[in-house]
N, C-alpha and C positions, 0 to 999 in steps of 0.2 A: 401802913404796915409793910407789904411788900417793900415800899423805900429802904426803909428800916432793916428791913429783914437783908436786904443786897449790900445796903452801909455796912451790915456789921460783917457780912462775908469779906467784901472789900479789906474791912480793919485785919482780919482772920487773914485773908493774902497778904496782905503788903506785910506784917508781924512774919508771915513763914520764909519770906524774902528777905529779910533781913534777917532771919537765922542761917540760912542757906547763905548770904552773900556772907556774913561773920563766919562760918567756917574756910570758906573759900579762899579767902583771904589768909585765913590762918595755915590752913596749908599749902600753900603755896612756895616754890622753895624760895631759901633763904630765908636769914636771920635780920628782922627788924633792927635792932638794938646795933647788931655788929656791922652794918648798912651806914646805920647815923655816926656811928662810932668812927667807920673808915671815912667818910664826907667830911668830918671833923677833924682828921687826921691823926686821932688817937686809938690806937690798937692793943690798949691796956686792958688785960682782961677786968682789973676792978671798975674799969669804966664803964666797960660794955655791962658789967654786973649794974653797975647804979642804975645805966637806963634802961636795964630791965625792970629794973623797982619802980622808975620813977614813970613808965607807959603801962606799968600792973602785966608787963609781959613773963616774971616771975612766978606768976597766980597760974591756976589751972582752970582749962579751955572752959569749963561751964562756968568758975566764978569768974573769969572774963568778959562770958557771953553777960550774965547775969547782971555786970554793974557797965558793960552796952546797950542793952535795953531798958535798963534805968536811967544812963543821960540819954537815948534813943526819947524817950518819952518827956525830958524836962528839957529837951532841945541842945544838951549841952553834948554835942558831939566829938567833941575830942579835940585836938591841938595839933597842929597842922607842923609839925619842926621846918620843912622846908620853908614854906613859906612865912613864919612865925606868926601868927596868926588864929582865932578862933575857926574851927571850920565850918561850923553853923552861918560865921559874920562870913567868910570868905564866897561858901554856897548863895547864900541870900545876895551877895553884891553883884555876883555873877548870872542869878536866875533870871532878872529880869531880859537882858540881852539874849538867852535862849529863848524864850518863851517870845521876846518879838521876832526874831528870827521864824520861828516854829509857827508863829500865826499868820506870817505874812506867806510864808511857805503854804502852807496848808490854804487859806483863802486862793493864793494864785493857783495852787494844785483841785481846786475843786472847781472853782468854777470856769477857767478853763477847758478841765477835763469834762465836766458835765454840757457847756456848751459846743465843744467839737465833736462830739462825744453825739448831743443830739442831731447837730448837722451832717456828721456822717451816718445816721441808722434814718433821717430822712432823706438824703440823696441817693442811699440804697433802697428804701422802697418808692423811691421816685421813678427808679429805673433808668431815667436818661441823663443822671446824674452820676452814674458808678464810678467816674475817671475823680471826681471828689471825696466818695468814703474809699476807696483804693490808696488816694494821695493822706488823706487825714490816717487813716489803717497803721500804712508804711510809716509814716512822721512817729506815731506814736508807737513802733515796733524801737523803730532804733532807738529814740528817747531811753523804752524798758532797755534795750539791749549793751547801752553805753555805761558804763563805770560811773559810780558819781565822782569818783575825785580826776578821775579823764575830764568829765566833763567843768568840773570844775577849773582844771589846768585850761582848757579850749578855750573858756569864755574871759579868762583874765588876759590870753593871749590875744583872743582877738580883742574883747573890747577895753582894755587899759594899754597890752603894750602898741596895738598897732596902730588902732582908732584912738585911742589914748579917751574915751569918751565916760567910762567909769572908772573909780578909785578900785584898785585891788586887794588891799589889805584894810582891816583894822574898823574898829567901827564907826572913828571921828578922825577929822583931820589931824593930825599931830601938831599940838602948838598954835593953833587957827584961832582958841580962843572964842568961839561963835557960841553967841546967846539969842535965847527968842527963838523967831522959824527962821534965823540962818542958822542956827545950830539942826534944828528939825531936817533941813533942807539938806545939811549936811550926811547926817544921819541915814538920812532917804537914798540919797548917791551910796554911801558904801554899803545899805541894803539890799540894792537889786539882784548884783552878782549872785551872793549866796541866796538870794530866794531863789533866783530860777534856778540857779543848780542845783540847790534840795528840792523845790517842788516840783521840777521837771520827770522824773521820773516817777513820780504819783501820780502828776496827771495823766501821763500816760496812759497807767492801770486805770484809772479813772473813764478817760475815753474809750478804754475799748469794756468796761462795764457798763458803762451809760447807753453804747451803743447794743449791746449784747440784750439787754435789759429792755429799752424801747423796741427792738427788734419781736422780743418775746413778747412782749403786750400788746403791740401791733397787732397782733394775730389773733388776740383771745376775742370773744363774743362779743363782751363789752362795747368795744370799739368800732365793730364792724357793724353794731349797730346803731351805732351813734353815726356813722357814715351812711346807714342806708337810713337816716332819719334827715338827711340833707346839714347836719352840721357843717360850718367853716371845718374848712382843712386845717387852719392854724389852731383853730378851737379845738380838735380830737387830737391833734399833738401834745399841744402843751397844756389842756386841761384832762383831760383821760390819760395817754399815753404816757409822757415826761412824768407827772407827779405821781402814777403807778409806781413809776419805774425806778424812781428816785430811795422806795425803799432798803433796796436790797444796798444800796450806795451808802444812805447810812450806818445801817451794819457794821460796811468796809471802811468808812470815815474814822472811826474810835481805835480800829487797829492800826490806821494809818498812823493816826497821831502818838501812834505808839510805835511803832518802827523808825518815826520821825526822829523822835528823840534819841535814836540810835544812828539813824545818819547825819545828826548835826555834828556829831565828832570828827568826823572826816570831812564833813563840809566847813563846821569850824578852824579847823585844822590848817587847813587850804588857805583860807583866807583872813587867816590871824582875827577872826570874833572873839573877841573876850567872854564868851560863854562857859559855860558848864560842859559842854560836851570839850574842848580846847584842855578845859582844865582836868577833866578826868583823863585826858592824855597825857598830860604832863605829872600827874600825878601817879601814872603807872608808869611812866619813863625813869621816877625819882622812886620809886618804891616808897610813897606817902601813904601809906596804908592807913591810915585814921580819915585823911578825904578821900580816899577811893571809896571806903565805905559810906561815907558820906553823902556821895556821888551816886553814886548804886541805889541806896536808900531812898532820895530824890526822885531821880529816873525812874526808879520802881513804884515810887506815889504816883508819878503823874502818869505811868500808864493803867495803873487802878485805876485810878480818879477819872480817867478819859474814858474808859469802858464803862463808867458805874453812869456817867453821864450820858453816855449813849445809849445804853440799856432805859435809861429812864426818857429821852426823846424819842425812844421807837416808841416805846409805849406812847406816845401823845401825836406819832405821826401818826402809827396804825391803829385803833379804835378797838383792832380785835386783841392787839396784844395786852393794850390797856384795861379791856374786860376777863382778859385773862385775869390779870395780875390783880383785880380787884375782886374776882370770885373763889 
């Protein structure tokens, strides 16, 4: 029941999101109709009238909203003029490319972050280690403090134009033709750039929670007496200390993967991925207002859907949240 009971809040957000993003859009200046119209190169007012008629942009804003969220719900999202195209078929051909992107991002942003993260909060209660969580501290201050699309320029500069060691743009070689795992392999090359540049600065936030976190656990009762009972030192780390500590990380995982999807745009950007974040760009460069919505709609699922998911893993990390939620 609680599942159920967060599903259907879940549905209740993402449904208010998409009234909110459908206005947003609609007022925004400029004229739709008179947009395609001038693109077209006709500035005939009966023209501009037809593709009023023919985008239902004639109708008034609630019977607009109203037969939005009736193709909203049968998937039929609208028609893409730039690109001519279905935007439902456009979105879906596109998602898969974010979503590897977003996962390989996210896997190098966590465990990374959770492992330097615990090497720096033990080198500081090591004590004769401090010149290591100082260097780890610093490393992941500047990471947070760098621009992602800076860093995204830095690393095409060093590692394509200078070392020339990885591909810069795009997601496959252009023309290469590769099947099987040299298409894979391929793939994996123009992957790296954009992961560490989107996940590099998550892991940062990562290390210095991880550290912060073991830091605080350290100290509690728990532990110190697991140390005055002669435990391994490895053993009150990474079974007492680390897996405490890893809760509160959780938490911040689901929102991560939500802000994610909002720096793939500018990381897409950068590096020519043919994703969904790339394309909600260029679809507000062209005033495609039927995929921006689209776009939005999407984006807006999948950070519902990341949150209702992490909601439902705390529960099953922490035992106490899960008796909550079952009483």
């Amino acid at each position: 029941m609680p599942a159920l009971s967060r599903a259907a809040k879940a549905l209740g957000l993402i449904l208010s999101v998409v009234v909110v993003n459908f206005f947003l859009i609609r007022f925004a200046p400029g004229d739709p109709a008179s947009i395609m119209a001038g693109e077209a190169g006709a500035s005939d007012p009966q023209f501009v009238d037809t593709l009023r008629k023919q985008f239902g942009l004639d109708q008034s804003l609630l019977h607009q909203l109203l037969i939005y969220l009736k193709g909203v719900v049968q998937f039929d999202w609208g028609y893409s003029y730039r690109m001519q195209v279905s935007v439902f078929d456009l979105i879906t051909s596109r998602l898969p490319a974010t979503l590897l992107l977003m996962g390989c991002a996210f896997l190098f942003s966590i465990i990374l972050g959770i492992l330097f993260g615990a090497l720096a909060a033990t080198a500081k209660q090591h004590g004769s280690r401090d010149w290591l969580d100082s260097l780890i501290v610093g490393v992941s201050l500047l990471l947070y403090a760098t621009p992602l699309f800076w860093l995204s320029l830095l690393a095409i500069l060093l590692f394509s134009v200078q070392l020339d060691w990885l591909p810069a743009f795009g997601m496959e070689t252009v023309g290469a033709g590769f099947t099987g795992l040299a298409r894979v392999k391929d793939i994996a090359q123009h992957l790296v750039l954009p992961t560490i540049s989107l996940g590099s600065f998550y892991m940062a936030m990562y290390v210095r929670l991880t550290r912060a976190s073991m830091l605080d656990v350290g100290n509690m009762d728990f532990v110190k007496t697991a140390r005055a009972k002669g435990a391994l030192a490895n053993r009150v780390i990474y079974r007492h200390i680390l897996r405490n500590a890893l809760l509160p990380i959780v938490t911040f995982s689901g929102m991560q993967l939500g802000q994610m999807a909002g720096g793939a745009v500018l990381t897409e950007t950068v590096f020519g991925w043919p994703g969904i974040g790339r394309l909600m760009f260029d679809a507000l460069l062209q005033r495609d207002y039927q995929l921006l919505l689209g776009v939005f709609l999407v984006t807006s699922t999948m950070v519902v859907v990341f949150n209702l998911l992490t909601d439902l893993f705390y529960a099953v990390v922490d035992p106490r949240i899960g008796f909550e939620a079952r009483s």
